[in-house]
PADOVEX-992099 format. One record per residue (C-alpha): residue in three letters; x, y, z. Coordinates in steps of 0.1 Angstrom, whole numbers, plus 5000, padded with zeros to 4 digits. Layout:
// PADOVEX-992099
ALAXYZ ...
END
This chain:
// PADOVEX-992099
UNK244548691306 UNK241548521287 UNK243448171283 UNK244548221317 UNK241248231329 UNK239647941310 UNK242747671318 UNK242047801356 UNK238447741351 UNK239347421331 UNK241847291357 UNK239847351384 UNK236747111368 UNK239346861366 UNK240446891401 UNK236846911418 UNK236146571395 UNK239246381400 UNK239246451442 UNK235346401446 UNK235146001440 UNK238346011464 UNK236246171490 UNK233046011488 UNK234545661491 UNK236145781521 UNK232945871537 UNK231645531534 UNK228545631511 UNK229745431482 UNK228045131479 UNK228144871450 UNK225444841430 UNK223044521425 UNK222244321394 UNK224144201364 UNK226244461357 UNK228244481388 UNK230744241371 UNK232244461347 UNK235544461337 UNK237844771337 UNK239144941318 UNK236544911293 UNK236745091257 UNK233945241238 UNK234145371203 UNK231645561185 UNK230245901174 UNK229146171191 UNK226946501177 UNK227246811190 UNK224747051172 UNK225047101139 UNK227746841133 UNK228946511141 UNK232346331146 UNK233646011160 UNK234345961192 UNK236245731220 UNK235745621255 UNK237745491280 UNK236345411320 UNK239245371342 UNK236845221369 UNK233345261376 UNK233145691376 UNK236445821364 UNK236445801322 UNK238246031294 UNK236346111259 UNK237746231230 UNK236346351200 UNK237546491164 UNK234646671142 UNK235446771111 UNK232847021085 UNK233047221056 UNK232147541049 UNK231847721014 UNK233248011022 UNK235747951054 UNK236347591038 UNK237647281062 UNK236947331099 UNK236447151128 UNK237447051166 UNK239246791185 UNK238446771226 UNK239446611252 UNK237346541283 UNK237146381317 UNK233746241325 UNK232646161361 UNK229745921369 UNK227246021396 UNK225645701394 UNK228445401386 UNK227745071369 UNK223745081364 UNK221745101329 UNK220845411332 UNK224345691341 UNK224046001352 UNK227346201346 UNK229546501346 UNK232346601322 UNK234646881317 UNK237446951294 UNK238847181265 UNK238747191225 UNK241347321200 UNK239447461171 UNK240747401139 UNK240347611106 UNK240648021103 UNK239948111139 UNK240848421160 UNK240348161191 UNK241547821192 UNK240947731227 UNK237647671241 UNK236347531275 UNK233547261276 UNK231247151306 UNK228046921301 UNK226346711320 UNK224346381307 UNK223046061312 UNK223445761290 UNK221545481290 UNK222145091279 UNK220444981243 UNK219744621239 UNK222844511257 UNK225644701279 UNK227944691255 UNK226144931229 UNK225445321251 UNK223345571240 UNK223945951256 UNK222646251253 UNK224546611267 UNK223346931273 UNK226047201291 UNK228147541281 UNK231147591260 UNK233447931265 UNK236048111244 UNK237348341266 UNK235148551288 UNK233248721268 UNK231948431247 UNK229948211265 UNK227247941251 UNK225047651253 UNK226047321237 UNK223447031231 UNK225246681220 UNK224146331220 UNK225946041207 UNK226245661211 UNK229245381220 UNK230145081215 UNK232344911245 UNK234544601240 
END
């Protein structure tokens, strides 16, 4: 009943994202934005690292086009008396503001814990904004947004991280 919940919870994130840029671009309200980096080339992939409080990880990007992008992430950590631990996610990210210096996005998606765990599922949404360093091929972000294991363990998680697109 608990997994149940969070894949419909999960799924339904995934949904509202992946129909949302579909209906806004019908409306007629998405323009194209103005300066240099309206010339982008998709798909464009980042790698990198991404922390998410305590630890850290590496971390990959793909944009499909200007809003619609996938992250993944594998964190590994050890503890002296659980040992090796860690997660791996996958995510969809959504961009509220495409192709500027400055984003302003949406992502949701789910984690497999690894290690001695009574839950191995977990489902992840953050919002966050990322912002071009020195060129726009080297992104800064920063993520703040709840995590769930089941429904009766909800929390905040706080991540940042940085990329570097090719």
């Amino acid at each position: 009943m608990k997994k149940g919940i969070i894949v419909g919870i999960s799924l339904l994130l995934i949904l509202s994202l992946a129909i949302f840029p579909i209906s806004y671009e019908a409306s007629g309200q998405d323009q194209e934005p103005e300066g240099p980096t309206e010339n982008r080339n998709y798909p464009r992939y980042g790698f990198g690292a991404q922390f998410i409080a305590p630890s850290g990880g590496i971390s990959s990007r793909a944009w499909l086009n200007p809003r619609l992008g996938f992250e993944g992430n594998a964190i590994l950590w050890a503890n002296p008396s659980t040992g090796l631990g860690g997660t791996t996610s996958l995510r969809l990210l959504y961009k509220l503001t495409p192709d500027s210096s400055v984003d302003f996005y949406l992502t949701g998606g789910g984690a497999y814990n690894l290690g001695p765990s009574d839950r191995k599922l977990s489902a992840i949404g953050t919002g966050g904004i990322s912002f071009e360093v020195l060129s726009d091929a080297f992104v800064l972000n920063l993520e703040f947004g709840m995590q769930g294991q089941g429904v009766d363990q909800f929390g905040m998680t706080f991540g940042s991280g940085f990329h570097y697109y090719f």
